[in-house]
N, C-alpha and C positions, 0 to 999 in steps of 0.2 A: 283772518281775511275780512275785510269789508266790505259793506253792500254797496251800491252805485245807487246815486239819488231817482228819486222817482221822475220816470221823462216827462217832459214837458209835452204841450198840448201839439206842436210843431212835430216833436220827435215819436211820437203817437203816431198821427199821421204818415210820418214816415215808416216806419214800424208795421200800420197795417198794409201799406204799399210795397215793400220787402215781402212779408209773411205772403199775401196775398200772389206773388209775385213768384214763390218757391212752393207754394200748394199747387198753383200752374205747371211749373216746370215739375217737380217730382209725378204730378197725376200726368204729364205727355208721360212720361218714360213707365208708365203701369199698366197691365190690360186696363183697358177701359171695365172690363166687369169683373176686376178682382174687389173682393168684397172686403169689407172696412169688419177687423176683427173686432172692433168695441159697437160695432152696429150693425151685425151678421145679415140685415135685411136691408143694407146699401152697398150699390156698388163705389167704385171709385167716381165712375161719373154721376152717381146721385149723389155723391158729396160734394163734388163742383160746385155743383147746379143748387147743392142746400144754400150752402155759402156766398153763392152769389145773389140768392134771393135775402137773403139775412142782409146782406149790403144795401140792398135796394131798399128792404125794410125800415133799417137805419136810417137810411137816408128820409126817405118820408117821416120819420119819426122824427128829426132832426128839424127838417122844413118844416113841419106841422106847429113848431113851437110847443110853448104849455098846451095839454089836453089832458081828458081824465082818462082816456083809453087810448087803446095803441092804432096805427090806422087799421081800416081796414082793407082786405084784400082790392077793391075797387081803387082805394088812394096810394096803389105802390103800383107805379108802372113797372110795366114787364118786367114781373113780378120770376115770371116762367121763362125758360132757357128758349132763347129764338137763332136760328143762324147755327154759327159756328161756334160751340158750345166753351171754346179757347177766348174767342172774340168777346163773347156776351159776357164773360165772367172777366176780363181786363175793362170792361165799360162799367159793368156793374161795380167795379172798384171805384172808380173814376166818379163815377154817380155818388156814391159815400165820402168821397176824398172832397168833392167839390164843395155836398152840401155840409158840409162840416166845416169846410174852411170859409164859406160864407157867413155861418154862423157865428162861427166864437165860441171858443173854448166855454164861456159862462152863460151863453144861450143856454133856456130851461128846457127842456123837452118830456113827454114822453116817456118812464122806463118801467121795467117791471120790478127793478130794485127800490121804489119809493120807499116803502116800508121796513127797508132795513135802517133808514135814516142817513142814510149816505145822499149825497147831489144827484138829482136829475138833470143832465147838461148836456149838451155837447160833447164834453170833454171827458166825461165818466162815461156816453159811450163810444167814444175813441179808444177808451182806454179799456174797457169791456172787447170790442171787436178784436181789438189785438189777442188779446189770449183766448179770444174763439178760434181766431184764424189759426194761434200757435199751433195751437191742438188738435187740429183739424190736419194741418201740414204733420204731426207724427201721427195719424191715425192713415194719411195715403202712404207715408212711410214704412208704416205696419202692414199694407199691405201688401206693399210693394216688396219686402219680406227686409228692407234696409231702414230700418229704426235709428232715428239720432236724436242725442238728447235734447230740450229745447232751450235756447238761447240763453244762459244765466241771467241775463238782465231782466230782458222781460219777464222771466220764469219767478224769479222772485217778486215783481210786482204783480205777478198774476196768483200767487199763495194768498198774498197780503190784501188782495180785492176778493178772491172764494173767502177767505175767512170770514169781511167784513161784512162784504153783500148776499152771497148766497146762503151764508149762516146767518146774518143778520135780518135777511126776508123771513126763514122760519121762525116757526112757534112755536110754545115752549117746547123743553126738553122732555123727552118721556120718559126717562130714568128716572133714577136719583141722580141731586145736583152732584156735579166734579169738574172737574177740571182736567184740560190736555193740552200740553205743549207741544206743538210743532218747530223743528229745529232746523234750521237751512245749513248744510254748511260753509254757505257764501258769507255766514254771520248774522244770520237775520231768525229773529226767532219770535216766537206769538204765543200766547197761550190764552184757549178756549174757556171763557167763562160760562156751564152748564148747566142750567134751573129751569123751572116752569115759565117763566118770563121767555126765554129764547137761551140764543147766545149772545156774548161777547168776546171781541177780542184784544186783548193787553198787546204790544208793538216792544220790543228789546231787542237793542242791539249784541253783537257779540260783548261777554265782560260786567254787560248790568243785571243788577239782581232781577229775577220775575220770579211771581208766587209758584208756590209749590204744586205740583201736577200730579193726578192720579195714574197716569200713562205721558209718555214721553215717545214723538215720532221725529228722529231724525233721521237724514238725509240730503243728496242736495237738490234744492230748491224744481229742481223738471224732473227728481223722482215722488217728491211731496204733494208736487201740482196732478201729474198722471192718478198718483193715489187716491187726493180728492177728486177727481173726474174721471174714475174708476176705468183706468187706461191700462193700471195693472193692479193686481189686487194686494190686497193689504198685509200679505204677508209676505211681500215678494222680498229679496235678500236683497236686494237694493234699501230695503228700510231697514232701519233699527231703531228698534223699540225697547223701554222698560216699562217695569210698571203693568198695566192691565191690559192685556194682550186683548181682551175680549172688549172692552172698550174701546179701542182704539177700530174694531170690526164695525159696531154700532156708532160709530161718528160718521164712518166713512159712508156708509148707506142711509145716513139721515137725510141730506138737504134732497130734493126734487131738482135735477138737473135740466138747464134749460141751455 
């Protein structure tokens, strides 16, 4: 099987207006205070209301252009849920959809991933929001006690950006150096370069050689992503694993999730 190329700046957009769109509709149909099992001190509706401030945030971060810091609380309007908490979170989309497509996919902005050596843009986060929001729509889902997997597409570009950026924000390794392959079954496969410097991540498709791994995590691509955003745990039978079972524990608990 093969992967689907990575979307475009347009299809991002569209993307976070979907997701964004079905985190609504799944959290109507939930109590409002059932609690988010990967974050036992929110409810469904303080997930909304996270989400739509992170929109808003976006958004200011976006409009701000270059800065050396992220705004602060005074430079994101209503920042805090007002009204009707369905309402504010469809504007609050709308607020991020706007200033994003005003700017341009290659407007610099703003991000906390600088230091991983990836783009600060518009467009990386576009493309960031989307697999916030993925994941966010299966954790009301987990609530709601009807779990679905997340979208192949995005799912797999959303592996391919935690490898890059939230392993590539950290520093170094505190092991010893190794290496670990992550395996999609959509075809898409990575393997973590592990040392005192940080990480790295090597990109292969289904069929092409990649270097040899101390541990090996396959699965498909929205059980790989859950695992690294510790949705469900790493030794859940949805993975499979060879190689160093114990390694593959300490990957998982290394980045600082944001």
């Amino acid at each position: 099987m093969t992967t689907s190329p990575v979307p475009r700046f347009d299809e991002w957009l569209d993307l976070i207006e979907e997701r964004s769109a079905a985190l609504r509709s799944v959290a109507s149909k939930s109590p409002a205070d059932a609690r988010i099992p990967a974050c036992p001190d929110w409810t469904v509706t303080d997930l909304l209301a996270h989400v739509g401030g992170l929109q808003r945030f976006w958004a200011a971060a976006v409009t701000a252009g270059p800065a050396p810091r992220p705004p602060a609380d005074a430079e994101v309007p209503d920042r805090a849920p007002a009204g009707d908490l369905p309402e504010w979170s469809a504007r609050s989309t709308a607020v991020l959809l706007g200033a994003l497509r005003t700017a341009g996919a290659d407007a610099p902005c703003w991000t906390w991933w600088a230091d991983s050596g990836g783009a600060s843009t518009a467009g990386t986060v576009a493309r960031h929001h989307v697999h916030e929001v993925a994941v966010h729509v299966r954790d009301v889902q987990d609530a709601a006690g009807v779990p679905e997997p997340l979208p192949s597409g995005p799912a797999v570009d959303a592996v391919d950006e935690f490898l890059h950026v939230a392993f590539g924000s950290m520093d170094g390794w505190p092991q010893s150096p190794v290496r670990v392959a992550l395996v999609a079954d959509e075809g898409r496969a990575w393997t973590l370069i592990l040392d005192e410097t940080g990480a790295s991540a090597v990109r292969s498709a289904a069929g092409e050689g990649r270097p040899e791994a101390d541990a090996t995590l396959s699965a498909p691509a929205s059980d790989l992503l859950l695992a690294l955003y510790r949705r469900i745990p790493w030794d859940d039978e949805a993975l499979r694993m060879t190689g160093d079972a114990a390694l593959i524990r300490q990957l998982v608990v290394w980045p600082t999730l944001r």
